[in-house]
Structure formats: C-alpha cells, structure tokens
C-alpha positions in Angstrom: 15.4 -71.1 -2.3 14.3 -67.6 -1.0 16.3 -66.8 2.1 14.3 -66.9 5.3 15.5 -63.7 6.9 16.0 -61.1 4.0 17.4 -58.1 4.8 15.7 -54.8 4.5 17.1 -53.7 1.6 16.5 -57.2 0.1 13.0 -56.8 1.3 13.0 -52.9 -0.4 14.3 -53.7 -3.9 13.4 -57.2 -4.1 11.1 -56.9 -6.4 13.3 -54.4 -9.1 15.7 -57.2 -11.5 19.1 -56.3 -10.2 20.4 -54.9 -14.0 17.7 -51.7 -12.8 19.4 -51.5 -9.2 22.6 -51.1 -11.6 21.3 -48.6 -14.1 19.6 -46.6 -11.1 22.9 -47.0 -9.3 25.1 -45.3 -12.5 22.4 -42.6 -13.0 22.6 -41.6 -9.5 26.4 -41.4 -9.3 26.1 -39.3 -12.2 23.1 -37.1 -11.1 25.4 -36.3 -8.0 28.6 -35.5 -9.6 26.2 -33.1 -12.0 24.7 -31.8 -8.4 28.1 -31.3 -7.3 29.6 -29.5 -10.2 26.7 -26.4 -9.6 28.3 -26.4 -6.4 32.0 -25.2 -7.4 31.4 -22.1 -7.9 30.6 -21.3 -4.1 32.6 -23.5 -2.4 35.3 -24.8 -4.8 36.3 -28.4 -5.8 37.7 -29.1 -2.2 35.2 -27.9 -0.3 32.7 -30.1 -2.5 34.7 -33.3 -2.3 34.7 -32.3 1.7 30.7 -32.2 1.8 30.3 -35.1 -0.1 32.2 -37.2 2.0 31.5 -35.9 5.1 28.1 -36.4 4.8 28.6 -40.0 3.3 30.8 -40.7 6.3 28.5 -39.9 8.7 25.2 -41.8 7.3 27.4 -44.9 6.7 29.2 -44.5 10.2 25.6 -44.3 11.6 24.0 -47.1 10.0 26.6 -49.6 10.7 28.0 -48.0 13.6 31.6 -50.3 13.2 33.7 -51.3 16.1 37.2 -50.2 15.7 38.3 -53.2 17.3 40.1 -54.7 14.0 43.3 -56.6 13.7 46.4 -54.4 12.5 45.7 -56.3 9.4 42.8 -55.0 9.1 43.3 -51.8 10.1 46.2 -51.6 7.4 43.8 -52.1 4.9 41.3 -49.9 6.0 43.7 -47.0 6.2 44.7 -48.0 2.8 41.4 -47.6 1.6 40.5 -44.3 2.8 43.0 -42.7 1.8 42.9 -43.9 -1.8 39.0 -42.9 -1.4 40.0 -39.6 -0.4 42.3 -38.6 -3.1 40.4 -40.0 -5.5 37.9 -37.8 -5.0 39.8 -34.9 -5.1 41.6 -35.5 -8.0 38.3 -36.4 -9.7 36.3 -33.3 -8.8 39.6 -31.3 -9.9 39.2 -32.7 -13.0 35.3 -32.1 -13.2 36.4 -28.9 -11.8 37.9 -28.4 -15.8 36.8 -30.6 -18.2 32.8 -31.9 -19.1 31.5 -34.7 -16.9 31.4 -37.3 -19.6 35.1 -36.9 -20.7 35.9 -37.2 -16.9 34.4 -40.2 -16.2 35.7 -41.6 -19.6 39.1 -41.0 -18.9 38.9 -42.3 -15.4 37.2 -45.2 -16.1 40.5 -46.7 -17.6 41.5 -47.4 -14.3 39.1 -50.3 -13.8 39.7 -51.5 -17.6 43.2 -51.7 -16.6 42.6 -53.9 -13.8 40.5 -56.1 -15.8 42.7 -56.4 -18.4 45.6 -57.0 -15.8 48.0 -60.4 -16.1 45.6 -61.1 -19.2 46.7 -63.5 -22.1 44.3 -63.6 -24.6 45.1 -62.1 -28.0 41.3 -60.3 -28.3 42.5 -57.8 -24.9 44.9 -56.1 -27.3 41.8 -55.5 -29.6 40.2 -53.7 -26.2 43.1 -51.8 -25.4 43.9 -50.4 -28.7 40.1 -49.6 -28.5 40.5 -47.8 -25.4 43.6 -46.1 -26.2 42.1 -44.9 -29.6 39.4 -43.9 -27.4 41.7 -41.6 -25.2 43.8 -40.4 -28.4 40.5 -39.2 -29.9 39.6 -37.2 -27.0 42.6 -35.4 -26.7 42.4 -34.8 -30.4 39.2 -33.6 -30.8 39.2 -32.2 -27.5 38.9 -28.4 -29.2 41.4 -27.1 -26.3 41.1 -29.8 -24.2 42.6 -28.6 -20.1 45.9 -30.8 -19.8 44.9 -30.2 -16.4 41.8 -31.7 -16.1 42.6 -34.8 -18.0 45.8 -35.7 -16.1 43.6 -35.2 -13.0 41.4 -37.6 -14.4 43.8 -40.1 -15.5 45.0 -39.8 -11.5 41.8 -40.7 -10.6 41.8 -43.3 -12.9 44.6 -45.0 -11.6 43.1 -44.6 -8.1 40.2 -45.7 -8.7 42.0 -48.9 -9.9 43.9 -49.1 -6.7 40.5 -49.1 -4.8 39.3 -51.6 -6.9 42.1 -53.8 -5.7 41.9 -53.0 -1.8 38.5 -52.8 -2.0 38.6 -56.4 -2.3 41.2 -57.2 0.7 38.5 -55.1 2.3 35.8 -57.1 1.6 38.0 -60.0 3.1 39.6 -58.7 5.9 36.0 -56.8 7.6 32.5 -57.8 7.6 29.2 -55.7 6.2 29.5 -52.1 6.0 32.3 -52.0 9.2 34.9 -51.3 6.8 33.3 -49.1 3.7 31.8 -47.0 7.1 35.2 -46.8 8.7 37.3 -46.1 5.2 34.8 -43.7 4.2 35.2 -41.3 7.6 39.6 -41.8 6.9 38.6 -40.0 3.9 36.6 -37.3 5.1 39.4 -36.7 7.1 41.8 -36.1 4.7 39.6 -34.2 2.7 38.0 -32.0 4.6 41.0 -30.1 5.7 41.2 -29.1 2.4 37.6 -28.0 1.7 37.9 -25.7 5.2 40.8 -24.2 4.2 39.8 -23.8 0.6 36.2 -22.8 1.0 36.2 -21.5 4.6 32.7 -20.5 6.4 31.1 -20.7 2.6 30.5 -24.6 3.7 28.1 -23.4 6.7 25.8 -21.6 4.1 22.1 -23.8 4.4 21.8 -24.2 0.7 25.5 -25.7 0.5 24.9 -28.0 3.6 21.6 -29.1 1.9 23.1 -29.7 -1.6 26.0 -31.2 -0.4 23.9 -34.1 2.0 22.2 -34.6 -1.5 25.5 -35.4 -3.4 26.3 -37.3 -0.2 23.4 -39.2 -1.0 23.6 -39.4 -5.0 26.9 -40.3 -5.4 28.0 -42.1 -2.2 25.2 -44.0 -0.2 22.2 -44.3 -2.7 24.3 -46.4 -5.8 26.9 -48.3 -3.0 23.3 -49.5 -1.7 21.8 -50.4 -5.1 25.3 -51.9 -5.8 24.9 -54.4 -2.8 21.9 -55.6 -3.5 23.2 -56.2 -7.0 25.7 -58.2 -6.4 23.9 -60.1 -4.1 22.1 -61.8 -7.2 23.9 -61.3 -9.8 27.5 -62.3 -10.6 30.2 -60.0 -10.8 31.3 -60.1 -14.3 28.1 -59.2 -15.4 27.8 -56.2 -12.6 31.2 -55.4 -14.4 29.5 -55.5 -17.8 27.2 -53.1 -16.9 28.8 -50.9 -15.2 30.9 -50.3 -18.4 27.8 -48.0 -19.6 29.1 -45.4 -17.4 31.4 -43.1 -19.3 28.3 -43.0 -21.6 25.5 -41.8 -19.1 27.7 -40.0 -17.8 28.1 -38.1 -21.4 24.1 -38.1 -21.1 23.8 -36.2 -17.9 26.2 -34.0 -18.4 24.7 -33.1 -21.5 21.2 -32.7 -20.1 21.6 -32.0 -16.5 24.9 -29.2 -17.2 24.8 -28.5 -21.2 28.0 -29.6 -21.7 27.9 -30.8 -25.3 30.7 -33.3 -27.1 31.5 -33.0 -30.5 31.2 -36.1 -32.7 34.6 -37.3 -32.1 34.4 -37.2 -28.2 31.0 -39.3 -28.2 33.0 -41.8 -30.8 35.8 -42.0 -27.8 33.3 -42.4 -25.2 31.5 -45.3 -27.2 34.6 -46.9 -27.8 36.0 -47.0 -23.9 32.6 -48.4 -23.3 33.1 -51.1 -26.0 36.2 -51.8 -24.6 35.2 -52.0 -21.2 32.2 -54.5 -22.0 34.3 -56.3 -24.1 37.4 -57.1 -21.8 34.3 -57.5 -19.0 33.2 -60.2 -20.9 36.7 -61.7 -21.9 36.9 -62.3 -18.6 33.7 -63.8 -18.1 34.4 -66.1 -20.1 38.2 -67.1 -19.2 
C-alpha cells in the first residue's frame, strides 16, 4: 500500500528502483573521494578530510536542525560515533593520500566483510575469507612497491569503518531521523578540522578550495547517505549489503578514469575477489 504522506525524497526518487539509488549512491562516494584527491596537493590530506566534513556537518545540521536534548545514553553513542567518523576519515584520505583509490577502498572494505562474517558458523565463510585474504595477499604482492604506509592506513580505516558499522546501528536505535548522523557528523568536523587548520592553514580560505571541498561534501557525504535512505526504505538490507559489495570495484573504475591510476592484472584479480567475497558472505547471511 503506498504510504499516504511520502516524504520528499520518497516523492524525488520514487520513481528510480532502489538498486540505481545504490549504484548512484557508490558512484558518487567514489566521484568525491576522486574530487578530493586533486585537492591534496593544495591543502593536504587533513585539510581535505576538514572540508569534507565541515561542509557535510553543516548541510546535515541545517536540514535536520537536531535538538541536543538526548539521554546520556544517547549522547554516549553519539560521541562514539563521531569520533569513529572522524578518524576514519583521516586515516582513509591518508591512505588515498599514498596509494590508488581502488586499492584504498579495497583494503578498507574488509572492515565491513569482517563484521559480516562476525560470530559466523557456516563452513562456506572460510571459502570468503580465504578469498578475501588472497585478495589482500595479492595486492601486496603485486603491489609493484606498494606504500606500507598507505595500506596500514587503509586497513585502519577498515577497522573503523567496521566499528561505525556497529554504532551506527545503536545510533539508529538510540536517536530518531537524521538527529543523530547530523549531530555525529559535526563531533567529527570537530576533531578534524583542527587538523586541516593547522596542516593547511589559510590555503582552506582560497574560493576554488571552499568550492571543491562543498562538492566532496556533497559527493561523498550527503548525496549517497540520501540515496542510501531511500534505499533502505524499500529494499532489505542484505541485499543493500550485496550491492554495496561492488564498491572496491567502481572504485578501481574511477580511479582509473577520473585520476589515471592504473592496476596491474593482479590488483584488479584482488579487487574482484574482495568483491566476490563480500557478495558472497552478504548473501550467506541472507540466507542464515
């Protein structure tokens, strides 16, 4: 039965099937982190992740406009999650700071298969993992001179983003609408931006910069968690999860397009097979 009083984004994208809003959510992401890596050389990694999340913080704080009146519960949680936002961020863009954008997001991304292979039983996840791990072996590998650097940054980030997986559904729980994603997203401009001031100093203020960095804002932050709303409104979340797996991939894509940064055959192998891991464990626990 429709629902009487959609909401405006329901009323915007109601008519795109939710696996586009999905795609279009993954190409965006991607899009901005390619946006943001043209902006390193004039303000730095830090002062990027500062932009980006300033900006993000202040067109989500504006268009839910949350009350701070929470429980300490609450509030616990919320802290929790900005802060994990923060330094994920900066530990991702100091990876994509060294490394191409598709082995970035690859290696990161087995943070969320880790939490869907968490506490699992079935015999078929060690085929997944062994996948993965082969994955992250062949990357280092064929890596030609891979930065150490860059890849423990993104294995960091990784495990963060894991961690903000699993708040990010006590959020969910504990706030209501965009009160707490508004709030958690403005804990982490805080601790980032610190660090982009000091790093990049009065290079921020330059017009170009502010106007790039309101367009990763957009790209990366409020343009795909929008898609990804409406997304989940009508579809489950094992399938979101499914499709979301396609991301190391297009994020190969874009990076090869967007920044030239080719892969040799053995990195697009790796890639492939985190993605085939990621589906399949999605799907394992689809069907559990």
């Amino acid at each position: 039965m429709p629902d009487p009083n959609p909401s405006p984004s329901s009323r915007v994208f109601g008519a795109v099937p939710p696996t586009v809003l999905v795609l279009l959510g993954i190409v965006s992401v991607q899009l901005g982190s390619a946006v943001a890596k043209h902006l390193f050389p004039a303000v730095g990694s830090f002062g990027t992740v500062a932009l980006r999340l300033f900006f993000a913080a202040a067109v989500l704080l504006l268009v839910w406009r949350p009350s701070v009146r929470l429980s300490r519960r609450a509030w616990t949680i919320v802290l929790g999650y900005g802060v994990i936002l923060g330094l994920m961020n900066l530990c991702f863009y100091l990876a994509l700071a060294r490394i191409p954008l598709g082995i970035a997001v690859t290696v990161e991304f087995l943070g969320p298969l880790a939490v869907a292979l968490a506490g699992s039983r079935r015999w078929l996840d060690v085929v997944w993992v062994a996948l993965a791990g082969g994955g992250v072996v062949l990357l280092m590998e064929g890596g030609g001179g891979l930065n150490l650097a860059g890849f423990l940054f993104a294995l960091a980030a990784g495990t963060l983003w894991g961690l903000y997986i699993l708040i990010g559904a006590a959020l969910g729980r504990h706030t209501t609408e965009g009160n707490g994603l508004a709030l958690g997203m403005a804990i982490a401009a805080g601790i980032a931006v610190p660090f982009g001031v000091v790093d990049a100093g009065t290079s921020l203020l330059q017009p170009w910069v502010l106007i790039a960095g309101v367009g990763v804002a957009l790209l990366s932050s409020v343009i795909p968690y929008t898609l990804d709303l409406e997304a989940l409104r009508r579809i489950p979340p094992s399938v979101f999860g499914i499709l979301m797996s396609l991301e190391p991939a297009v994020a190969a894509l874009i990076g090869l397009v967007v920044l030239q940064e080719s892969l040799d055959w053995s990195q697009w192998i790796a890639v492939l097979s985190v993605v085939a891991a990621s589906a399949g464990a999605t799907l394992g626990v689809r069907r559990s």
